[in-house]
C-alpha positions in Angstrom: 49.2 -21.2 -150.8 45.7 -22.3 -149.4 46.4 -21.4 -145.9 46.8 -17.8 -147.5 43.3 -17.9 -148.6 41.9 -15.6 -146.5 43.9 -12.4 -147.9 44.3 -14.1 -151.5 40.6 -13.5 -151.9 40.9 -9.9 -150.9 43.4 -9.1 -152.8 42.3 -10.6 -155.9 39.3 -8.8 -155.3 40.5 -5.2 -153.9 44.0 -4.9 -155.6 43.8 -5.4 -159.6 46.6 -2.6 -160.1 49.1 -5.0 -158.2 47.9 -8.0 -159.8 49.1 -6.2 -163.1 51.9 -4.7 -162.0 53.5 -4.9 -158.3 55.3 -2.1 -156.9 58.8 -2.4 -157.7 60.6 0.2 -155.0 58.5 1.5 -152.0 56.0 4.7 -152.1 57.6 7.9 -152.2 57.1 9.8 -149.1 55.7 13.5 -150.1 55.1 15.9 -147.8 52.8 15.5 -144.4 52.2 12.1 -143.2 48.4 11.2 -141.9 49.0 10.4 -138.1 48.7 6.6 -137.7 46.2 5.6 -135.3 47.8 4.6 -131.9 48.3 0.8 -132.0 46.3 -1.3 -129.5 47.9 -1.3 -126.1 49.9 -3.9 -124.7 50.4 -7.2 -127.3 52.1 -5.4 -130.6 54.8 -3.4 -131.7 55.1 -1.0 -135.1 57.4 -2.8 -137.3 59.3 -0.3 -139.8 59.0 -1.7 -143.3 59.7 -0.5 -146.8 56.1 0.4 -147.1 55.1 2.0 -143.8 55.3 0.8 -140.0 53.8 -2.8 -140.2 51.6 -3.9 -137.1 53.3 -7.0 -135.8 52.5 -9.4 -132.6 54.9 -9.5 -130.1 53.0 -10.8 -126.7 50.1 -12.5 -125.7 47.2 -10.4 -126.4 45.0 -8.9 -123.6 41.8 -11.1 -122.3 38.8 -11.0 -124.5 35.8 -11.6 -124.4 33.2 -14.5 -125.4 32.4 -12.8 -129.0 34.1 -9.6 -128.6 35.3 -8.0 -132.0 38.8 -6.9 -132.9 39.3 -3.8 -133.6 38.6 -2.3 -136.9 41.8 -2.6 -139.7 42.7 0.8 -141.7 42.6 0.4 -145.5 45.9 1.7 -145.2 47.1 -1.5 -142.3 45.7 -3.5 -145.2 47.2 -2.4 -148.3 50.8 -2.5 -146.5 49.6 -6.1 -145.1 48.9 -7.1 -148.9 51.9 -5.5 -150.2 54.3 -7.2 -147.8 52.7 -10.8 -148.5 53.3 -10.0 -152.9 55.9 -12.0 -153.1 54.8 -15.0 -151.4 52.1 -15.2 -154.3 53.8 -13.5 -157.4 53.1 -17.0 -159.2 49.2 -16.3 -159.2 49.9 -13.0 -160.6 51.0 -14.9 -163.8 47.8 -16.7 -163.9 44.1 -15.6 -165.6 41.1 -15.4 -163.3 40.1 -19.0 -164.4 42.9 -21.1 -163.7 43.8 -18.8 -160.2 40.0 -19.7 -159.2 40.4 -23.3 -159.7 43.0 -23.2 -156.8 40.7 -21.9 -154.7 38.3 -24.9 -155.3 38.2 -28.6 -154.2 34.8 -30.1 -156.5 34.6 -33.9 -157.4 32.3 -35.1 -160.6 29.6 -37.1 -160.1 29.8 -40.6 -161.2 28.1 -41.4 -164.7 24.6 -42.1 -164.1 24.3 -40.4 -161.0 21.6 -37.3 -161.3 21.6 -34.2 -159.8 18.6 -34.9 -157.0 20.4 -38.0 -156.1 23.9 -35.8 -155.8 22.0 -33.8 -153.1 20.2 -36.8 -151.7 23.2 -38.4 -151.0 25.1 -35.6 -149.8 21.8 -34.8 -146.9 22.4 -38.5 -145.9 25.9 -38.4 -145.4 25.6 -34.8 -144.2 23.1 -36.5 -140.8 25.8 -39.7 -140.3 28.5 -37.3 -139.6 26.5 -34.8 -137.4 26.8 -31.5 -139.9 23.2 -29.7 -139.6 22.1 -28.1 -143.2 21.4 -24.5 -142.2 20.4 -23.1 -145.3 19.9 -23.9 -149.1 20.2 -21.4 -152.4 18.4 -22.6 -155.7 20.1 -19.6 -157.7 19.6 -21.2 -161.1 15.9 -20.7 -160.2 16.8 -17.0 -160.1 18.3 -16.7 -163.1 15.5 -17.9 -164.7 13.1 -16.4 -163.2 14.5 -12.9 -163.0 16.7 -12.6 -165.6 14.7 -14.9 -167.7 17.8 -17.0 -168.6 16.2 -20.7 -169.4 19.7 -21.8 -170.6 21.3 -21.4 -167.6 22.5 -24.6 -165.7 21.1 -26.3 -162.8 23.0 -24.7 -159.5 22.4 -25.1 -155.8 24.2 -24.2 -152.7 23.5 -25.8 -150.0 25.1 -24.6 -146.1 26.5 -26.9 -143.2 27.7 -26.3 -139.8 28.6 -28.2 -136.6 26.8 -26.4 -134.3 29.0 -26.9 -131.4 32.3 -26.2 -133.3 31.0 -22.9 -135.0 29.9 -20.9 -131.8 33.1 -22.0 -130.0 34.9 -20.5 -132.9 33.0 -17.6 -133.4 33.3 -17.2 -129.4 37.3 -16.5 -130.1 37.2 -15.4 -133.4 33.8 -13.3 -134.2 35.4 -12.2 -137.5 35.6 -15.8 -138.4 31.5 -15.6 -139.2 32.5 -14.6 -142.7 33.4 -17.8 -143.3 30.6 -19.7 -141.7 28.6 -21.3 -142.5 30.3 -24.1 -144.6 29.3 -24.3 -148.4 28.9 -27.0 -151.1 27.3 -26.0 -154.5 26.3 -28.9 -156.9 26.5 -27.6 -160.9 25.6 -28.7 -163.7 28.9 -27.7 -166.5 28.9 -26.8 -170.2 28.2 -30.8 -171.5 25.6 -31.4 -168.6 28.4 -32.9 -166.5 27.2 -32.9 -162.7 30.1 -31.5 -160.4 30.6 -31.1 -156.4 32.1 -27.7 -154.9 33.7 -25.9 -151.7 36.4 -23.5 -150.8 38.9 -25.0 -150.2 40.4 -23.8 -147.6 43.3 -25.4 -145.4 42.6 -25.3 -142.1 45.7 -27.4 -140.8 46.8 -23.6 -139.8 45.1 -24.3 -136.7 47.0 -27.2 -136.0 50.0 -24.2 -135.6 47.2 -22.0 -133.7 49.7 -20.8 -130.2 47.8 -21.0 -126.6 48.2 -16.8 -127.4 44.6 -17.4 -129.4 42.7 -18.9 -127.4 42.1 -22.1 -129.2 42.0 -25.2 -127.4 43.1 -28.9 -129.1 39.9 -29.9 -128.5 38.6 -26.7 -130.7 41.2 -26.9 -133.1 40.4 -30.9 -133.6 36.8 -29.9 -134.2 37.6 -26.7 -136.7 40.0 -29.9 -138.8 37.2 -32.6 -138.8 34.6 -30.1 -140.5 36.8 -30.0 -143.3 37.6 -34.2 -143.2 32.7 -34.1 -142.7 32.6 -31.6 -145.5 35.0 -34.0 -147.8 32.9 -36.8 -146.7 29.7 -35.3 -148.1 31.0 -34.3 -151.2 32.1 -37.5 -152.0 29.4 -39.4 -151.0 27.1 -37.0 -153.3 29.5 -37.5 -156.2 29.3 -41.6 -156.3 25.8 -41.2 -154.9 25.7 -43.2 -152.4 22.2 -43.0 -151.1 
């Protein structure tokens, strides 16, 4: 289910109606059609499906390139995208907003004893030892307080990573990938003062699968898959603080 992340989110955050309620039988077509756009030339096809033509891949694409943007989805491309990929995730449809956030999560608790400053200390030291550069750092309890004047809120930081290196060869390939970059780990304080460790997680053995077709060399794809093993690293460490 992780690897389907990326559209999980969007759906959970664009499509409540079909959280509720699915469609059961396929849109009734009524009267003209909106012309599709053409597809792009020369590496897909327009797949028939019960809820429209559905764009699919059929050869390698054409050369791209460094950081040149795909072309811009349709809500409607989208919504038929979503709708075909229901069924795959009907069992989070079953599930509150709670418990179907929690799979999106990875987060470790902090060891008895260890603070909150010595969380993030650790967590900078092991963050230098594997080579991930902090690239930004949110102190949005301190905004609560401050502008919404909320002293009872609970201590909250997010702090940013990136491998320098791996993230512009990515984004080189993949410029929509941005959206994801760059990595994040929040440390939170919970109900009972508990300290916890956060990130998305997302799977990125995907890439592992990643065909020559998208320009994603072993050596890139080894990269993109030890962020994930760094990140995991400097949760940990910040968790049993190990300074």
């Amino acid at each position: 289910m992780l690897r389907m992340l990326p559209f999980l989110l969007a759906w959970l955050c664009s499509q409540p109606a079909l959280a509720a309620e699915p469609p059961a039988t396929p849109p009734a077509q009524t009267g003209a059609t909106t012309p599709q756009a053409p597809p792009p030339q020369g590496w897909i096809d327009v797949t028939p499906t019960p809820y429209g033509p559905m764009l699919m891949q059929q050869a390698p694409p054409p050369p791209y390139r460094d950081y040149q943007m795909n072309r811009v989805l349709t809500p409607e491309e989208k919504a038929r995208w979503l709708q075909m990929a229901m069924p795959m995730m009907a069992h989070l449809m079953q599930m509150d907003a709670r418990e179907a956030m929690n799979y999106f999560a990875v987060k470790y608790k902090a060891k008895p004893g260890v603070s909150f400053d010595q969380v993030v200390e650790s967590m900078m030291v092991r963050a230098n030892q594997v080579n991930l550069k902090m690239v930004g750092k949110n102190l949005i309890w301190q905004e609560f307080r401050a502008t919404l004047h909320d002293d009872s809120a609970p201590r909250v930081e997010v702090f940013s990573f990136c491998d320098i290196a791996v993230g512009r060869d990515l984004l080189k390939v993949i410029p929509e990938i941005v959206v994801f970059l760059p990595c994040r780990i929040a440390v939170m304080e919970d109900a009972d003062k508990n300290i916890w460790v956060l990130t998305l997680d997302w799977d990125v053995t995907w890439l592992e699968q990643a065909g020559k077709q998208a320009g994603i060399t072993p050596e890139l794809r080894k990269g993109a898959m030890e962020i994930r093993e760094k990140l995991d690293s400097v949760m940990r460490a910040g968790a049993n603080g190990e300074l």
